[in-house]
N, C-alpha and C positions, 0 to 999 in steps of 0.2 A: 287181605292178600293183594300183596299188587300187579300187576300183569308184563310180559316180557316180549319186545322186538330181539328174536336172535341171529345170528347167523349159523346155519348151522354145517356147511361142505361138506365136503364130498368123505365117504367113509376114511380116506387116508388122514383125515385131519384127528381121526382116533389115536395114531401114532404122534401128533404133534402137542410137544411137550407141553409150550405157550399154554396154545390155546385153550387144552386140557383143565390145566390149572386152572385157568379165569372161568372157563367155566362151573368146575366145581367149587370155585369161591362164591358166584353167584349163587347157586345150589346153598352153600352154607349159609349164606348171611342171608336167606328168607326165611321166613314162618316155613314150618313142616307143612306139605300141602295135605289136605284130605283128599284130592281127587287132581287132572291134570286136563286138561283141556287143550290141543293144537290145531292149529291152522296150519298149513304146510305149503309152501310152493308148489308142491309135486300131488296136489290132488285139487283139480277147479272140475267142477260139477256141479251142473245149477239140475233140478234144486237144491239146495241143501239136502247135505248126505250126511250120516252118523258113522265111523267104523264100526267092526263086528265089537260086539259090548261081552264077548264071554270071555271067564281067567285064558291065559296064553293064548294073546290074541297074536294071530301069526304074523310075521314081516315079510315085506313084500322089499328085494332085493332090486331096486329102480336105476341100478349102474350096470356100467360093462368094464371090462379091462383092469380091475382092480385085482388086490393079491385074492387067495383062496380062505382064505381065512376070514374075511369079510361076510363072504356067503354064508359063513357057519355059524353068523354069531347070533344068538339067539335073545330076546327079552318077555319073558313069560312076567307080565303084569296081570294084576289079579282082575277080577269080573269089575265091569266098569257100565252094568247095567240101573243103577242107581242115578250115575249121571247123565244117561241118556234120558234118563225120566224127568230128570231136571232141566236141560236143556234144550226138549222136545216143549215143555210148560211155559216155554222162556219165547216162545214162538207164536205171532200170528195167529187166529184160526186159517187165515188167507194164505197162508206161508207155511204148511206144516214142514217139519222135517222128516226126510227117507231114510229109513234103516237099510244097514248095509252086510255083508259079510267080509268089507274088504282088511284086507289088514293095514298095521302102520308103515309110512312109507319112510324113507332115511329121513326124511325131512324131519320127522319124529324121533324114530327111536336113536339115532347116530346123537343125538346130544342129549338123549334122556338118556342113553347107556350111560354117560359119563356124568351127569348133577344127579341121578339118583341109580347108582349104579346092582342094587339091592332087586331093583322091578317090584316092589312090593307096594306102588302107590297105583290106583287105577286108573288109565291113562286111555283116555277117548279122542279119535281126530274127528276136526269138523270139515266137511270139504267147502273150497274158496269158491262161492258160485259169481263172483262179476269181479270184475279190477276197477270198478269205478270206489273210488276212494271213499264219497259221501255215502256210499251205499254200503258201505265196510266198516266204517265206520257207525252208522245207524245199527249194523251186527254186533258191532262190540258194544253200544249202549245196551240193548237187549240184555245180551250177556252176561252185561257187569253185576247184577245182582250174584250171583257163584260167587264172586270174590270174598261177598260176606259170609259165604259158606265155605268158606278154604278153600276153593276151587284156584288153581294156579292158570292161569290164561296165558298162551305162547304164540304169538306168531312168528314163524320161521321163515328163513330166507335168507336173503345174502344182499348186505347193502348196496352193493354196485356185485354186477354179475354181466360183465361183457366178454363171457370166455372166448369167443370167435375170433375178438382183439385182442388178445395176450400174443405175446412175441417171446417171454423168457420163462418157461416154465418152472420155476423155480420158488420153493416157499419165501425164500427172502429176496424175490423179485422186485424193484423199485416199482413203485407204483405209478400205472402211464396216468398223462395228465387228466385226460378224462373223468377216469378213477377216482383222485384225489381230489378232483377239481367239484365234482358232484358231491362226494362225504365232506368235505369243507361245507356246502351251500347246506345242505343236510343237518347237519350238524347244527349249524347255527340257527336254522327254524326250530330244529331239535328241541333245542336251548331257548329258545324265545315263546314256546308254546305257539308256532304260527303256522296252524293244519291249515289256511287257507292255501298261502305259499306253498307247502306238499302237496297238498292234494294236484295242484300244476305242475305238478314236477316234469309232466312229458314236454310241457309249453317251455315251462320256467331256468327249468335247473341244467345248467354245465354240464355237460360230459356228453347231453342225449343227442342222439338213442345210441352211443355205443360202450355207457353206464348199465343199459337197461335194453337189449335189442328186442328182447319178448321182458315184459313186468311182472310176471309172476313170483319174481324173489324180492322183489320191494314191496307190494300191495297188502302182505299180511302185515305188515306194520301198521293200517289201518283201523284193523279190527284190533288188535293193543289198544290204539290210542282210543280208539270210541269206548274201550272198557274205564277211560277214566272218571275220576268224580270232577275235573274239568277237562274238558277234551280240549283245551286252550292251554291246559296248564303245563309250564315247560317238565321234559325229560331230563332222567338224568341217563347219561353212558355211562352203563358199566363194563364196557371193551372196545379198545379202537384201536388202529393201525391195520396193516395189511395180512394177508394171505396171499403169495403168487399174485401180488400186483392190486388183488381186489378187497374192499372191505370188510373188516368184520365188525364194524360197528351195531354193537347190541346196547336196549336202552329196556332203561323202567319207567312205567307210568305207574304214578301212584293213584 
């Protein structure tokens, strides 16, 4: 099974036709997962934390100003207490992992609604505990034994996320330079296999810091790529172009 850098915005992106589609094409063209594994932007908590592992695990509504119907929508996946046992195994004695009752946050469920739109696969988050790249990476090597058990591995986010800097709020907003300038640089490590170069991205790469003003929607790309069987070995994208200006570059590691 191989593992996913996505992007996943804000719940009005459930209305965008695009994006909808490429995601659910990603969704198709993988293996059926047994189980789901995410990493989220919108949950850093050291130490490592598990969501609540029972069937309909609740969601936790992490926006404001959105339509009503947003708040209503519901994803009741089934008990996901199996993979916590797995993933807790998969840990340190030094480092165990904390169980939680939290539920999934958008980061989660807003693009599992749409690649497995059924909820009928058991879908566990794991909370982000550091933004140092090598050490998210070192998580995702852990980790990558799931994969041989169908375990689907996601890190979520958004490839540039400098909302503060947006001037046209508009889905088909041109994309300010910064923007494009950083998914360009991106892209091309991407494509080269070269986590050295990312892992610098705050030093290295174009746009910053107003690609990235706080790093939480880039960083879980780390733990993807640590889940590879080369963590040097290039990605491929499976979605680019923009959103209101900003990336939605999502990639595979095999």
């Amino acid at each position: 099974m191989p593992s996913l850098y996505i992007g996943h915005g804000a719940p009005m992106l459930l209305d965008d036709a695009l994006w909808t589609s490429q995601l659910r094409s990603i969704a198709a063209d993988l293996p059926r997962p047994k189980a789901i594994l995410i990493v989220s932007a919108h949950w850093e908590s050291e130490p490592i934390t598990l969501s609540a592992t029972g069937a309909n695990t609740p969601l936790i509504y992490d926006f404001g100003g959105f339509d009503q119907k947003f708040y209503e929508m519901e994803y009741n996946s089934p008990d996901a207490s199996a993979l916590a046992t797995l993933v807790a195994s998969l840990m340190p004695t030094t480092e165990p992992v904390h169980q939680s009752n939290r539920g999934l946050d958008h980061g989660a469920w807003v693009p599992l609604r749409v690649m497995y739109p059924d909820a009928d696969i058991p879908v566990l988050q794991l909370s982000m505990p550091t933004h140092d790249p090598i050490k998210l990476m070192e998580l995702g090597k852990r980790l990558a034994p799931l994969r041989h058990q169908g375990v689907l591995i996601i890190g979520s986010g958004f490839m540039t996320h400098g909302l503060r800097y947006l001037r046209e709020w508009s889905p088909n907003a041109q994309a300010p330079g910064w923007s494009s300038e950083f998914d360009t640089w991106a892209a091309e490590a991407l494509a080269n296999g070269d986590v050295d170069t990312l892992s610098k991205f705050k030093e290295l790469a174009p746009g910053m810091p107003y690609a990235h003003p706080t790093v939480e929607h880039f960083t879980p790309l780390f733990v993807a790529l640590g889940t590879g069987a080369q963590v040097d070995a290039p990605s491929k994208t499976l979605i680019d172009g923009y959103f209101m200006g900003l990336s939605k570059r999502s990639i595979l590691v095999a």
